[in-house]
One Martini backbone bead per residue (centre of mass of N, CA, C, O) as a GRO file, in nm:
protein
   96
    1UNK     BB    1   8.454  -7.551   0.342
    2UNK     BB    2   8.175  -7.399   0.265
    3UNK     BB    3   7.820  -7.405   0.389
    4UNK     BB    4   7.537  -7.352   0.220
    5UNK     BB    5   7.233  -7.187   0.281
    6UNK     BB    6   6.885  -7.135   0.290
    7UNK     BB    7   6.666  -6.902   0.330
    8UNK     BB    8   6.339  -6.847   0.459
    9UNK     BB    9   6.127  -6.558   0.377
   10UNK     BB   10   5.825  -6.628   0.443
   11UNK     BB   11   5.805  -6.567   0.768
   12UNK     BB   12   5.727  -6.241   0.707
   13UNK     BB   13   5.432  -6.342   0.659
   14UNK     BB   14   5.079  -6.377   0.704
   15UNK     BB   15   4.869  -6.556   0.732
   16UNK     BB   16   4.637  -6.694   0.469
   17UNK     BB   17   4.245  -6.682   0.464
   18UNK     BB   18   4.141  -6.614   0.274
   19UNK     BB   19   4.049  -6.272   0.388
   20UNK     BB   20   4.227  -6.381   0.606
   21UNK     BB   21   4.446  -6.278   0.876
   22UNK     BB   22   4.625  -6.403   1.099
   23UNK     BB   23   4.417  -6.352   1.354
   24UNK     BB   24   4.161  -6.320   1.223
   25UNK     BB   25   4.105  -6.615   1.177
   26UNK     BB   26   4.022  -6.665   1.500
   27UNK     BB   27   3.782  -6.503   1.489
   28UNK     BB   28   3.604  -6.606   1.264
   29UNK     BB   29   3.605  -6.903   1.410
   30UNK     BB   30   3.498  -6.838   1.601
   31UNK     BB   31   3.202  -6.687   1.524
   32UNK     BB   32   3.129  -6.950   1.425
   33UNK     BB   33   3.116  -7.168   1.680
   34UNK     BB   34   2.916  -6.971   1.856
   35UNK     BB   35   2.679  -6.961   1.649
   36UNK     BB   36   2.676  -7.289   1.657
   37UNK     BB   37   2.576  -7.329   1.961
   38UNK     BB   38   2.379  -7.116   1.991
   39UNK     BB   39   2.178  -7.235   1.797
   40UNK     BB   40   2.157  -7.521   1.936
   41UNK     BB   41   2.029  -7.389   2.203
   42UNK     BB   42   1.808  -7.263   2.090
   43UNK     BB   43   1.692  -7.496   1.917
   44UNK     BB   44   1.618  -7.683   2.176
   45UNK     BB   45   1.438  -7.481   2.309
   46UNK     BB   46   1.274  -7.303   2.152
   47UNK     BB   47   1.360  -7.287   1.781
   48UNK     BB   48   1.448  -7.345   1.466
   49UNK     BB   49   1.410  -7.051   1.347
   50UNK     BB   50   1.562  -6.908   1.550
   51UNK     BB   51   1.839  -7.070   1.572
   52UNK     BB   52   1.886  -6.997   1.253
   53UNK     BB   53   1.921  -6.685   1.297
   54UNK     BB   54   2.129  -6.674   1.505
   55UNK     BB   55   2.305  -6.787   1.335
   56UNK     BB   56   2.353  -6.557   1.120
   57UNK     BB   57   2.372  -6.307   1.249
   58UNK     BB   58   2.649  -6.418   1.466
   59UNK     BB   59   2.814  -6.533   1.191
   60UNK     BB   60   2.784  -6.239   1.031
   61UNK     BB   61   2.875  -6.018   1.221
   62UNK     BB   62   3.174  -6.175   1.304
   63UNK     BB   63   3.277  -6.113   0.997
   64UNK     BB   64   3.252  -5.849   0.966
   65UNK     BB   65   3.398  -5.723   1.219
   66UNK     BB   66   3.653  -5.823   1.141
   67UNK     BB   67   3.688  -5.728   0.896
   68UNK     BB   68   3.706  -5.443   0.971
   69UNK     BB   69   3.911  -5.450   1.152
   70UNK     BB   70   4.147  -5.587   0.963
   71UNK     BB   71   4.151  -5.257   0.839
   72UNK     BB   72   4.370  -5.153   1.033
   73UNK     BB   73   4.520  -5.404   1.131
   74UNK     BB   74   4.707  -5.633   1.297
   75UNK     BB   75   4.820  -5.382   1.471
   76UNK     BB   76   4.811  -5.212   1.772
   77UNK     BB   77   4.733  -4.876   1.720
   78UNK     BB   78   4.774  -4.537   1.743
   79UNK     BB   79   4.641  -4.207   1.704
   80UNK     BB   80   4.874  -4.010   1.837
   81UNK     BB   81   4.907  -3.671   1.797
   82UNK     BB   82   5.233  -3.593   1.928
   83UNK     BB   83   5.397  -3.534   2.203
   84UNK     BB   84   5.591  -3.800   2.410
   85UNK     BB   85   5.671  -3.856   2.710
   86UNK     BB   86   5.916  -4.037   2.902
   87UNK     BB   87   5.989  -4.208   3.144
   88UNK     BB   88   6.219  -4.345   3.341
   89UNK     BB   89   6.297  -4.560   3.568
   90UNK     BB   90   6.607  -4.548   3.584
   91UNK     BB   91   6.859  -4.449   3.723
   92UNK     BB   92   7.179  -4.302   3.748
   93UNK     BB   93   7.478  -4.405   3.913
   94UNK     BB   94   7.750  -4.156   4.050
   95UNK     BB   95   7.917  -4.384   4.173
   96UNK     BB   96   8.269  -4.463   4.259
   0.00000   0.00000   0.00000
């Protein structure tokens, strides 16, 4: 008898939380954390509005620049139009 297997094939979309995908959701988490640290220190030293301030700032902005970046694409890709040569990197040898 043959043994039929369910093969999952969802592990071929990206992850996705709230409106982030794959890679930008730990950009986004990043943007926050640091933004969180910088807020800590600017209010220690400085004063806390304005450490209050920097953290809206650099987490506002790393939250934007994140959304606008993954409009690009997950992938990185270039936008090169022409014709492209590749040199081989290996000869082949006729030697019998």
């Amino acid at each position: 008898m043959v043994e039929v297997f369910n093969v999952y094939k969802g592990l071929q979309k990206p992850l996705v939380f709230k409106m982030f995908k794959g890679k930008f959701i730990y950009w986004g988490l990043g943007s926050i954390v640091i933004g969180l640290l910088l807020c800590m220190a600017i209010s220690s030293t400085v004063n806390l509005f304005i450490g209050i301030a920097a953290l809206v700032v650099i987490t506002g902005g790393g939250l934007v620049l994140t959304a606008l970046n993954q409009r690009k694409g997950l992938s990185s890709k270039s936008k090169f139009i022409g014709i492209c040569i590749l040199q081989t990197l290996f000869q082949k040898n006729d030697q019998n």
